[in-house]
PyMOL Python script that loads the backbone (N, CA, C, O; Angstrom):
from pymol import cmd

cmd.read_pdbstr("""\
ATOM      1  N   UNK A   1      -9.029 -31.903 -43.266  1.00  0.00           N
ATOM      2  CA  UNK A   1     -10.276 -32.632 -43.390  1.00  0.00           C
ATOM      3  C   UNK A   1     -10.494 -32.954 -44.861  1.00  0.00           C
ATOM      4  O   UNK A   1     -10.136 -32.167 -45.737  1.00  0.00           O
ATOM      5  N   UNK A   2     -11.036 -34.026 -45.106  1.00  0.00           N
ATOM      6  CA  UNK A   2     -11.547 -34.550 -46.679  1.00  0.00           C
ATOM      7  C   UNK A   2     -12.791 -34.324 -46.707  1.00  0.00           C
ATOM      8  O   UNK A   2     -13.625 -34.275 -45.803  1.00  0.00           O
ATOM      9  N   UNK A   3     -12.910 -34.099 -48.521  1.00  0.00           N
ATOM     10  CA  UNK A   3     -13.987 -33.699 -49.048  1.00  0.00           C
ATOM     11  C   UNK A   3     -14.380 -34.775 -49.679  1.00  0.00           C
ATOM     12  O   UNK A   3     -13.631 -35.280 -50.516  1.00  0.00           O
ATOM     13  N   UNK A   4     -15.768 -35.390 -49.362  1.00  0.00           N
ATOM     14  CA  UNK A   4     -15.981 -36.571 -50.342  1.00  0.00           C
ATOM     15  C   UNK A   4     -17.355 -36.379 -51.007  1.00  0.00           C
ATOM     16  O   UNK A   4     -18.186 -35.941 -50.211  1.00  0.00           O
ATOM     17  N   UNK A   5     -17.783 -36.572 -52.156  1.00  0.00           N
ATOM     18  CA  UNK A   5     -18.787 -36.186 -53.124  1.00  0.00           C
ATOM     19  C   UNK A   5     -19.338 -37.146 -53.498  1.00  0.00           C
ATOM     20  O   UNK A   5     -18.550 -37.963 -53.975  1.00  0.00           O
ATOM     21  N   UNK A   6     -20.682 -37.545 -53.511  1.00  0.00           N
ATOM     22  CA  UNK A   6     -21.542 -38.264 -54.079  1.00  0.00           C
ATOM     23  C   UNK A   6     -22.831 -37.895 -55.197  1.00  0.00           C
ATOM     24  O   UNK A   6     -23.466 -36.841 -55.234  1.00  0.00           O
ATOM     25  N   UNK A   7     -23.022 -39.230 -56.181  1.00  0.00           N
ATOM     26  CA  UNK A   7     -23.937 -38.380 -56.792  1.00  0.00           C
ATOM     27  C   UNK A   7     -25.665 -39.065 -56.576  1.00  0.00           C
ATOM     28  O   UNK A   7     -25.880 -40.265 -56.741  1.00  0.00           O
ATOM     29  N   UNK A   8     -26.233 -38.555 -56.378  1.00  0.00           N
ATOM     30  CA  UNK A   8     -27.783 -38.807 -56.171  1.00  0.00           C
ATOM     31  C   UNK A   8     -28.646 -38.104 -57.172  1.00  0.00           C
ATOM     32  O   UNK A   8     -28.194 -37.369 -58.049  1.00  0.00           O
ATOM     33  N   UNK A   9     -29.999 -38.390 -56.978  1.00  0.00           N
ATOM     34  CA  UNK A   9     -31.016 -37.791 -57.916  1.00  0.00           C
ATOM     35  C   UNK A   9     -31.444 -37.169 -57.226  1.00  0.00           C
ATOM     36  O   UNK A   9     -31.231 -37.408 -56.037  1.00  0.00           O
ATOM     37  N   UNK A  10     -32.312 -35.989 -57.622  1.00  0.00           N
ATOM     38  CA  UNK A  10     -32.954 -34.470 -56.819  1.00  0.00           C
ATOM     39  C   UNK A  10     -33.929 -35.329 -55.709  1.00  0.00           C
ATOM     40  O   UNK A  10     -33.933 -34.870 -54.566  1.00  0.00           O
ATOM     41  N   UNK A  11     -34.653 -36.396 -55.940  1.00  0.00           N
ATOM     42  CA  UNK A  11     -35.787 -36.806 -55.085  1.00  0.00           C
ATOM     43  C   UNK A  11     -34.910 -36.883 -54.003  1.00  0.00           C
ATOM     44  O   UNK A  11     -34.838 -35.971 -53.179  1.00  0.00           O
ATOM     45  N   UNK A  12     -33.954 -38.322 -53.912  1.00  0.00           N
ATOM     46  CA  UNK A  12     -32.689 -38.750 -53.079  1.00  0.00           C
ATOM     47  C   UNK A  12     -32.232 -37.012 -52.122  1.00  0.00           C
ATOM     48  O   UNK A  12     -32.416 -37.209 -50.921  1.00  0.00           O
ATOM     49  N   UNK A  13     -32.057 -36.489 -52.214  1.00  0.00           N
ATOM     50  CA  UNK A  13     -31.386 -35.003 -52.128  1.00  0.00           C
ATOM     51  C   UNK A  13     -32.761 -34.439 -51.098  1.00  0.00           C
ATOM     52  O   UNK A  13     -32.955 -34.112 -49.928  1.00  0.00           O
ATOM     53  N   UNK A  14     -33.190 -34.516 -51.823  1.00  0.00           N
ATOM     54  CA  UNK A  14     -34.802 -33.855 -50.672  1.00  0.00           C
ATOM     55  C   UNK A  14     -35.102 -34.534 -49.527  1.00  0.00           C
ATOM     56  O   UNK A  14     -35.038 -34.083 -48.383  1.00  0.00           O
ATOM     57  N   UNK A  15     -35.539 -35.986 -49.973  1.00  0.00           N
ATOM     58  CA  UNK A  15     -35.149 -36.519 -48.677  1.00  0.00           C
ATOM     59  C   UNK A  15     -34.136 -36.826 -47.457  1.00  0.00           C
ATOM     60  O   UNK A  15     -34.268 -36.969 -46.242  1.00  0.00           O
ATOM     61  N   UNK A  16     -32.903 -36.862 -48.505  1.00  0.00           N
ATOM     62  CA  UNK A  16     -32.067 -36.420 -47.257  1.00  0.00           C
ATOM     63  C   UNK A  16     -31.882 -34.986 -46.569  1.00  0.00           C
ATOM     64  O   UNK A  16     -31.970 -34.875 -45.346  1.00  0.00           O
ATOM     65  N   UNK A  17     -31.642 -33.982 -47.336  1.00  0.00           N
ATOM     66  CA  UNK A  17     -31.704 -33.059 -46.789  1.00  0.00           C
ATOM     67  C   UNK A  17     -33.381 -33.038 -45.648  1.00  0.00           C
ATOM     68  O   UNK A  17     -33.040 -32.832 -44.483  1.00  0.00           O
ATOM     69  N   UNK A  18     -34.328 -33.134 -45.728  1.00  0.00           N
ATOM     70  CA  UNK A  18     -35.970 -33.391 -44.994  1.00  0.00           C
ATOM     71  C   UNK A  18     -35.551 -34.023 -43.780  1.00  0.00           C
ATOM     72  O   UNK A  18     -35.926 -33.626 -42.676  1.00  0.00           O
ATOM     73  N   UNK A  19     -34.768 -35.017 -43.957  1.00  0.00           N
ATOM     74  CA  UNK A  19     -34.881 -36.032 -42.950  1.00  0.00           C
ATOM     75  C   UNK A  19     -33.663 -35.518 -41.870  1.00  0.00           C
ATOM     76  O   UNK A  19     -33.727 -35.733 -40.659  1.00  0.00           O
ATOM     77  N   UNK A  20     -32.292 -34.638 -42.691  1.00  0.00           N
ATOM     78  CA  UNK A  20     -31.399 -34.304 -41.625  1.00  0.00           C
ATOM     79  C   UNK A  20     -31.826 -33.016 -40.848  1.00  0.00           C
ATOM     80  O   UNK A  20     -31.377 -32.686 -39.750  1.00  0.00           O
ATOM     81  N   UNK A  21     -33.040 -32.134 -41.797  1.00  0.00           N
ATOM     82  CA  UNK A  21     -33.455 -30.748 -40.958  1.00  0.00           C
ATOM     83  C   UNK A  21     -34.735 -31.280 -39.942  1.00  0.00           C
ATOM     84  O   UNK A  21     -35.313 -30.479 -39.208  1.00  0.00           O
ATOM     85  N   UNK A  22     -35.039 -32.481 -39.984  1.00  0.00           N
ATOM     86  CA  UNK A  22     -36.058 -32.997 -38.702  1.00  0.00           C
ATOM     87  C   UNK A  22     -35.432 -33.739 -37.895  1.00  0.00           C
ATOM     88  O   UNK A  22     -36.044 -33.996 -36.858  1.00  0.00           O
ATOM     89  N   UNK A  23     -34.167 -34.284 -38.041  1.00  0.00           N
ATOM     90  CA  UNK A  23     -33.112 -34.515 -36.900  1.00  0.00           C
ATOM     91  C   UNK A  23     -32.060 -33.488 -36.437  1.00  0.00           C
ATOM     92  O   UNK A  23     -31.078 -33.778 -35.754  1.00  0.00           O
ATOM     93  N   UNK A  24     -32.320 -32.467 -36.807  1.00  0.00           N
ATOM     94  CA  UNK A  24     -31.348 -30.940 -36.699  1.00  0.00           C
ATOM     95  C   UNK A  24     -29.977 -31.625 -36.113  1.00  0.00           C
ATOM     96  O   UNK A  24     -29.310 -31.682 -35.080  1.00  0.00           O
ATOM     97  N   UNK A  25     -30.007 -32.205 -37.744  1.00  0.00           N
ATOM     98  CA  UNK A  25     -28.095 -32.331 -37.850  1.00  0.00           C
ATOM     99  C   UNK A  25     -27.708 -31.849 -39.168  1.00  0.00           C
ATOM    100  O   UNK A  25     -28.427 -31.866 -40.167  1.00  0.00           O
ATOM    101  N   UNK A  26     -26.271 -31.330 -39.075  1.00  0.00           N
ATOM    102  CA  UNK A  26     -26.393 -31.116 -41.288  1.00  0.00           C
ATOM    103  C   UNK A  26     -26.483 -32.179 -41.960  1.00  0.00           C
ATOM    104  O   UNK A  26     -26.470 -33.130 -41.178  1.00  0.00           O
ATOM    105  N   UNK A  27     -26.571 -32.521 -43.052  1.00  0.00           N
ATOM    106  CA  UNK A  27     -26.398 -33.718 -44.309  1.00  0.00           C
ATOM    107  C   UNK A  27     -24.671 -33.975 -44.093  1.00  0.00           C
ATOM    108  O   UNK A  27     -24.365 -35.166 -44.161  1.00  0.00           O
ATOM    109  N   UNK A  28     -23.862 -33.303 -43.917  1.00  0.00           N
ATOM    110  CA  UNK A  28     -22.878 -33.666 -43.397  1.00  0.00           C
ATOM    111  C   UNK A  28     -22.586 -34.672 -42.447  1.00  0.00           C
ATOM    112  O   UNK A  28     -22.055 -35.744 -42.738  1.00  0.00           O
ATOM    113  N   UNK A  29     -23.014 -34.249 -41.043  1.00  0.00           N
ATOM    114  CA  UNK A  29     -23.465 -35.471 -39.744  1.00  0.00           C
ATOM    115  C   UNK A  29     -24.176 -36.332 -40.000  1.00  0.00           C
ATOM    116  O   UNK A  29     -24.181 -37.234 -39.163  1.00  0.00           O
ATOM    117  N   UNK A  30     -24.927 -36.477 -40.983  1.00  0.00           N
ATOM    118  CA  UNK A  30     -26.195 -37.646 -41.228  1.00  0.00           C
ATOM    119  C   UNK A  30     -25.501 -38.434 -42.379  1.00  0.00           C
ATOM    120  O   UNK A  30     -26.165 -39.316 -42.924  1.00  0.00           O
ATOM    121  N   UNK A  31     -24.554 -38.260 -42.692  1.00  0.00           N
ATOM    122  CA  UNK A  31     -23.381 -39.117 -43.885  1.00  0.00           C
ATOM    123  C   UNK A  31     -22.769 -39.639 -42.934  1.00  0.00           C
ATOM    124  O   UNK A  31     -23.277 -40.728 -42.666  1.00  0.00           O
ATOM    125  N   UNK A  32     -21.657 -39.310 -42.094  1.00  0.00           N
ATOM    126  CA  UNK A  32     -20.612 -39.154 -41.180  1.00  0.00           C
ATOM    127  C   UNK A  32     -20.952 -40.521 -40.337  1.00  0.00           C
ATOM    128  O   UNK A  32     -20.366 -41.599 -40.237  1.00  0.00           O
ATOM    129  N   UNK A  33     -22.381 -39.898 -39.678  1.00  0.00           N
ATOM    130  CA  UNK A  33     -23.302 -40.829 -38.493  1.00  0.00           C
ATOM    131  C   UNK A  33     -23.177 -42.046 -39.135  1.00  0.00           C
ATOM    132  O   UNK A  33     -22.234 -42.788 -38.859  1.00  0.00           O
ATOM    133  N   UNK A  34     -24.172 -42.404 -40.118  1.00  0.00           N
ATOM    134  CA  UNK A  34     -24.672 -43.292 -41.081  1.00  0.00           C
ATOM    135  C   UNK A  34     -24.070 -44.586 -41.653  1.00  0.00           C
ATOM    136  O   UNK A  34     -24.537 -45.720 -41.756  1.00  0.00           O
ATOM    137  N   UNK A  35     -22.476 -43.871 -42.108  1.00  0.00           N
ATOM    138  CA  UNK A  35     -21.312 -44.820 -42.493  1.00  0.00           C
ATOM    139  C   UNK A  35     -20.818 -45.350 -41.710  1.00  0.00           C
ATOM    140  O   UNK A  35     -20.446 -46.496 -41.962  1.00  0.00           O
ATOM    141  N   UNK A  36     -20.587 -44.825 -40.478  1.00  0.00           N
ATOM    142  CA  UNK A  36     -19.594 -45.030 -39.071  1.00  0.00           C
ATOM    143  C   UNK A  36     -20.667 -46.026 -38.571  1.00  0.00           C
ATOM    144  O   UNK A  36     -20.177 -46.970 -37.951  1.00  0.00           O
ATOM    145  N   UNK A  37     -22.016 -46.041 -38.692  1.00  0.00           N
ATOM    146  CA  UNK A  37     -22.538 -46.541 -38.028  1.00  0.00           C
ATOM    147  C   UNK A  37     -22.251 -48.433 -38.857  1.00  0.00           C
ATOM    148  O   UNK A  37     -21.653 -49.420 -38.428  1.00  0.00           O
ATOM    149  N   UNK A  38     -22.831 -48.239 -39.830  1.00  0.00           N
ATOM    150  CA  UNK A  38     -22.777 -49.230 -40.476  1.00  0.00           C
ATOM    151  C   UNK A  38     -21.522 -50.139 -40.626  1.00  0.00           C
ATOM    152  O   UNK A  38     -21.448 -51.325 -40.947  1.00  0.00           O
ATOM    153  N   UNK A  39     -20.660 -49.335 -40.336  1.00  0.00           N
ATOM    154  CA  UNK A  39     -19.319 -49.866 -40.333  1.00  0.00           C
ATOM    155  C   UNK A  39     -19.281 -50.603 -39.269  1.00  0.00           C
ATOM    156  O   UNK A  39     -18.754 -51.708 -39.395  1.00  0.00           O
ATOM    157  N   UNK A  40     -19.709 -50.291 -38.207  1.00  0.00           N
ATOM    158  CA  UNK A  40     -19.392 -50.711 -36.710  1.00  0.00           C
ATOM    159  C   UNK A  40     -20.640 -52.025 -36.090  1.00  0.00           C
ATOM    160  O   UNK A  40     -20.708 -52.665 -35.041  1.00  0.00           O
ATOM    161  N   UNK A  41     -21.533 -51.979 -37.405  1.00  0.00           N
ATOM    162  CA  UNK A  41     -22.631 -53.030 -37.343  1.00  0.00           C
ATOM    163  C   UNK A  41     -21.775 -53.964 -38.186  1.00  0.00           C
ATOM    164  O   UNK A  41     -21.778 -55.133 -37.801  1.00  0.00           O
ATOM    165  N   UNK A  42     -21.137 -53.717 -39.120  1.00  0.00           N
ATOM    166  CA  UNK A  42     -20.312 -55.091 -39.929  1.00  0.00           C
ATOM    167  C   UNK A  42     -19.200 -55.313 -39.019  1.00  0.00           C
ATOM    168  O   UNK A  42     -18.683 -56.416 -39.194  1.00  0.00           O
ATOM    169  N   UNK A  43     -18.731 -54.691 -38.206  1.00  0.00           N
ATOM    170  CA  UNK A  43     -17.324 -55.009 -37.456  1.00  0.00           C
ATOM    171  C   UNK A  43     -18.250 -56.137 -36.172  1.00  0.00           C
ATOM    172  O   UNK A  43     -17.924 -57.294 -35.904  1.00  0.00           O
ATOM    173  N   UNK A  44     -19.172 -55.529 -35.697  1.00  0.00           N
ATOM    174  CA  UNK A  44     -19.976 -56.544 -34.385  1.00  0.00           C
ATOM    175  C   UNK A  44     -20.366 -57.519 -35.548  1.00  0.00           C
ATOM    176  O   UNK A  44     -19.657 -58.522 -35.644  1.00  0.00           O
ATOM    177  N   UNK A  45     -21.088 -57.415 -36.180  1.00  0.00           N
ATOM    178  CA  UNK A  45     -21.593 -58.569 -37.151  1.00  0.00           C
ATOM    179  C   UNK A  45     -20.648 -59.953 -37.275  1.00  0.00           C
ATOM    180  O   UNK A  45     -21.028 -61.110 -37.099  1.00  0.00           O
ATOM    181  N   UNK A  46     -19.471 -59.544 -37.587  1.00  0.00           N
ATOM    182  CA  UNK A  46     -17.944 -60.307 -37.714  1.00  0.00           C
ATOM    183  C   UNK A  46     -17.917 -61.008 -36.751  1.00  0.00           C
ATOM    184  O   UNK A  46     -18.179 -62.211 -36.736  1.00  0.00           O
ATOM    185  N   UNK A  47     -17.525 -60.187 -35.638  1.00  0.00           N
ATOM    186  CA  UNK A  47     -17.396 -60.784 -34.658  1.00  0.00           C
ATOM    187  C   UNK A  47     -18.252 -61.778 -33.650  1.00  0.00           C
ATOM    188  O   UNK A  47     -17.627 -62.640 -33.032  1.00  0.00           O
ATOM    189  N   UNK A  48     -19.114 -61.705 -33.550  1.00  0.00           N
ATOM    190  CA  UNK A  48     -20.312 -62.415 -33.771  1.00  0.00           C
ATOM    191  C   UNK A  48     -20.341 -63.909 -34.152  1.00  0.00           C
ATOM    192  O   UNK A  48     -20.728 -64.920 -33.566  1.00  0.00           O
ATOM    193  N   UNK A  49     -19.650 -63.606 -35.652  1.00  0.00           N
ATOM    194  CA  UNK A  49     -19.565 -65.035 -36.166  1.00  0.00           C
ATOM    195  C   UNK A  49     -18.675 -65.598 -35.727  1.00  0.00           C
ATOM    196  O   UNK A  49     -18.608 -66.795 -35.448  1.00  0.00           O
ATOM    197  N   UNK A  50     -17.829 -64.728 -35.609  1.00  0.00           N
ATOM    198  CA  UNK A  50     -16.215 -65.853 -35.432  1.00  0.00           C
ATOM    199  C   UNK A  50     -16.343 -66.456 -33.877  1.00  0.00           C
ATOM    200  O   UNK A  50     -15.690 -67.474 -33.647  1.00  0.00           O
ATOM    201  N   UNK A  51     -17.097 -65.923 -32.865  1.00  0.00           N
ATOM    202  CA  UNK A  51     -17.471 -66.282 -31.707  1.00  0.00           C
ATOM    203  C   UNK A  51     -18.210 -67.518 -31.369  1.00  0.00           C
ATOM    204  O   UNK A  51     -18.153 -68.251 -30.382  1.00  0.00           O
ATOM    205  N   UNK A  52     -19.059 -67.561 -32.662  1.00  0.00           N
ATOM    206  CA  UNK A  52     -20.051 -68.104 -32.987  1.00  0.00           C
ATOM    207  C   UNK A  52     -19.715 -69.974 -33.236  1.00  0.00           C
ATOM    208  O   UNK A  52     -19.984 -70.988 -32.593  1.00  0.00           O
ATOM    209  N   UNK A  53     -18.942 -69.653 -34.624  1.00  0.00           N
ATOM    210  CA  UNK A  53     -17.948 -70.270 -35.116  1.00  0.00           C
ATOM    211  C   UNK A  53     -16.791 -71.235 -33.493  1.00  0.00           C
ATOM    212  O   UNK A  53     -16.540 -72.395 -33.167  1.00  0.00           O
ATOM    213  N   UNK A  54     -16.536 -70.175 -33.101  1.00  0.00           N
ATOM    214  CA  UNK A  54     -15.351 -70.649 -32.101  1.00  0.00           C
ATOM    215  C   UNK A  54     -16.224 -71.769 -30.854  1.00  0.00           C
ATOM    216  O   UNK A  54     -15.889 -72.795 -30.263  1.00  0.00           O
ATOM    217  N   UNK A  55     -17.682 -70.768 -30.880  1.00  0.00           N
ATOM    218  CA  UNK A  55     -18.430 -71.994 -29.947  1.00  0.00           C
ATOM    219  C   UNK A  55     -19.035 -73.529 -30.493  1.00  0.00           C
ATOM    220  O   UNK A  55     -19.370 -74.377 -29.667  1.00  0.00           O
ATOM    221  N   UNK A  56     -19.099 -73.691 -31.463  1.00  0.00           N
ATOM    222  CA  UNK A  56     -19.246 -73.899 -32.440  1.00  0.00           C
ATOM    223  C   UNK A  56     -18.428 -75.708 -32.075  1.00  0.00           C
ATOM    224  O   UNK A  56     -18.821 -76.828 -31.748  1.00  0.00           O
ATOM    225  N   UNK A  57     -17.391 -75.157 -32.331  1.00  0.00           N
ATOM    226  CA  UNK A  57     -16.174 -76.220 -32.493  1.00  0.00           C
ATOM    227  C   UNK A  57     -15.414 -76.324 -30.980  1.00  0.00           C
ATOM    228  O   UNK A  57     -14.367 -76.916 -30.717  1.00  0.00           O
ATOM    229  N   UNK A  58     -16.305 -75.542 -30.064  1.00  0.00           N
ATOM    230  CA  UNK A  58     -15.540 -76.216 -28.433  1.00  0.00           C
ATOM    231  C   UNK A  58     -16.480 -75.533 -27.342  1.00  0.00           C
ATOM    232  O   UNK A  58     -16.227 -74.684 -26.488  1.00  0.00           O
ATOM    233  N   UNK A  59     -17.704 -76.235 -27.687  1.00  0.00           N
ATOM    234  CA  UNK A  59     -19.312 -75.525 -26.598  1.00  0.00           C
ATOM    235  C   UNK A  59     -18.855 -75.752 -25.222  1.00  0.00           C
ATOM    236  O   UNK A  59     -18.479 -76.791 -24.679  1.00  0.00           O
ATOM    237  N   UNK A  60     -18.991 -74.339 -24.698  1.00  0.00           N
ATOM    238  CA  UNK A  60     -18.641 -74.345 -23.356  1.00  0.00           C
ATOM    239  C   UNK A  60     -19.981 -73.681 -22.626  1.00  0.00           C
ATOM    240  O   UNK A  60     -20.661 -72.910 -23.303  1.00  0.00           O
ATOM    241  N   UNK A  61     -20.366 -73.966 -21.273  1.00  0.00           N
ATOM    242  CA  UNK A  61     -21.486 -73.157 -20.977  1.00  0.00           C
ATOM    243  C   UNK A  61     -21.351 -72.530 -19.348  1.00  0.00           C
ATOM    244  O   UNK A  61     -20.694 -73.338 -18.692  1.00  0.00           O
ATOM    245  N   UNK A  62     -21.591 -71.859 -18.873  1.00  0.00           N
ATOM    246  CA  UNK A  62     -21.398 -71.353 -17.741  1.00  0.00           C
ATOM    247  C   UNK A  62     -23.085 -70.697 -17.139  1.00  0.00           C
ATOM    248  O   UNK A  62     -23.987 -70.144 -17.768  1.00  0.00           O
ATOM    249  N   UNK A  63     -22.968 -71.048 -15.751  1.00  0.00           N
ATOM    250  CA  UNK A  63     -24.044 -70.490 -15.174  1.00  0.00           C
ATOM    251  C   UNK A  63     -24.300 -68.843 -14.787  1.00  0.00           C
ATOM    252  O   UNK A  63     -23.416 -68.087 -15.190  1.00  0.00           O
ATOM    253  N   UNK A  64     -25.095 -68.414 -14.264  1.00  0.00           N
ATOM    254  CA  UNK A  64     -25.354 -66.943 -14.386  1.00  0.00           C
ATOM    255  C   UNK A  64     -24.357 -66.667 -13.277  1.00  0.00           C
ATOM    256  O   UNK A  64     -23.438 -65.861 -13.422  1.00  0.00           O
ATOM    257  N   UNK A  65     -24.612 -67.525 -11.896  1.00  0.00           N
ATOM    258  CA  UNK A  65     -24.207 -66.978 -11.466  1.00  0.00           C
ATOM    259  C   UNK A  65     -22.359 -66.786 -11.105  1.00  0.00           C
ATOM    260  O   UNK A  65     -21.658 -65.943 -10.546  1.00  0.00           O
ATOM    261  N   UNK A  66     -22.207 -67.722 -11.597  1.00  0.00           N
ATOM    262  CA  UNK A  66     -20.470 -68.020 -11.790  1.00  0.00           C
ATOM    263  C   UNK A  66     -20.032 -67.204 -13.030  1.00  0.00           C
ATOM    264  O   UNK A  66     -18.827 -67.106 -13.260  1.00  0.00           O
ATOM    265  N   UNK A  67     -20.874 -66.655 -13.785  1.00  0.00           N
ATOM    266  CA  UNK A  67     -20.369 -65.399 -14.883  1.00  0.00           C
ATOM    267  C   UNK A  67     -20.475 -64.282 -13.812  1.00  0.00           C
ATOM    268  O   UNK A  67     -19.434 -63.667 -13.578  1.00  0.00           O
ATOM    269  N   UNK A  68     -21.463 -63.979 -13.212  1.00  0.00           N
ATOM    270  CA  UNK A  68     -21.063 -62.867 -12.093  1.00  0.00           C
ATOM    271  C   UNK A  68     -19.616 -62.902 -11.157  1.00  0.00           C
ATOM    272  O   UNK A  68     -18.807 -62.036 -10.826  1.00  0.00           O
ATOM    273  N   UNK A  69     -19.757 -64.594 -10.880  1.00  0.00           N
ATOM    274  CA  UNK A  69     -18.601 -64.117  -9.970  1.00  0.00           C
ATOM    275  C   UNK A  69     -17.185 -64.113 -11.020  1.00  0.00           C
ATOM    276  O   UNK A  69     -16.172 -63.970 -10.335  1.00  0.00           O
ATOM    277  N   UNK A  70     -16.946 -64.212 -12.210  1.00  0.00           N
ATOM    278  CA  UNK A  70     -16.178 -63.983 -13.173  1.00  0.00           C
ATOM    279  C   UNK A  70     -15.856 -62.415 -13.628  1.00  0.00           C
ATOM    280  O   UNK A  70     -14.893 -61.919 -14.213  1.00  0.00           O
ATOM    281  N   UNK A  71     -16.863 -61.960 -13.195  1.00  0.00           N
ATOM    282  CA  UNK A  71     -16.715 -60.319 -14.077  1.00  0.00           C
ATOM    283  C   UNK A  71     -16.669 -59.684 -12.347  1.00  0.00           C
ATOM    284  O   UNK A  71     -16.336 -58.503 -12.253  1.00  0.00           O
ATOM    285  N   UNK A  72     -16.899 -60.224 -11.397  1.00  0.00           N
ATOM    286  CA  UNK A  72     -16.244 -59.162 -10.524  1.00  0.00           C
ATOM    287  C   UNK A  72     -14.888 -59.897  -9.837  1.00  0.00           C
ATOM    288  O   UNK A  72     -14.766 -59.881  -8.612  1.00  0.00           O
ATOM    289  N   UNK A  73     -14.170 -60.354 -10.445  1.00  0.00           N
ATOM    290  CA  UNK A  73     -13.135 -60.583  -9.821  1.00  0.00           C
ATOM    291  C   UNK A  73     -12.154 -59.955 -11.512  1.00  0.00           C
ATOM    292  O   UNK A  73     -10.924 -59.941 -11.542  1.00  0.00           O
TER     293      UNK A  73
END
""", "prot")
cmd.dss("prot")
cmd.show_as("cartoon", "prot")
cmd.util.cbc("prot")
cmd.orient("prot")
């Protein structure tokens, strides 16, 4: 496992530590959570666009109910 170190100011430090002992997780899990999370909001974010983008340049549209019968077959 890696050790990774950051530096903050004592206020920064209180509040995190405050905020991870009223979500009873360590400051460990509330780093861990936090990054992963954000990471995975820029990865959907991306994708998103390029979808976006792709409709963009060849608009296609489909009805509700012919997307149903699409996802159960």
């Amino acid at each position: 496992m890696t050790v990774v170190s950051l530096r903050i100011d004592n206020q920064e430090d209180q509040l995190i530590k405050e905020y991870a002992k009223a979500n009873n997780i360590s400051v460990s899990a509330l780093f861990r959570n936090s990054v992963l999370e954000k990471i995975e909001d820029e990865i959907d974010l991306s994708l998103y666009n390029q979808a976006m983008s792709e409709h963009k340049e060849n608009p296609q549209s489909i009805s509700f109910e012919d997307m149903l019968k699409e996802l159960a077959d």
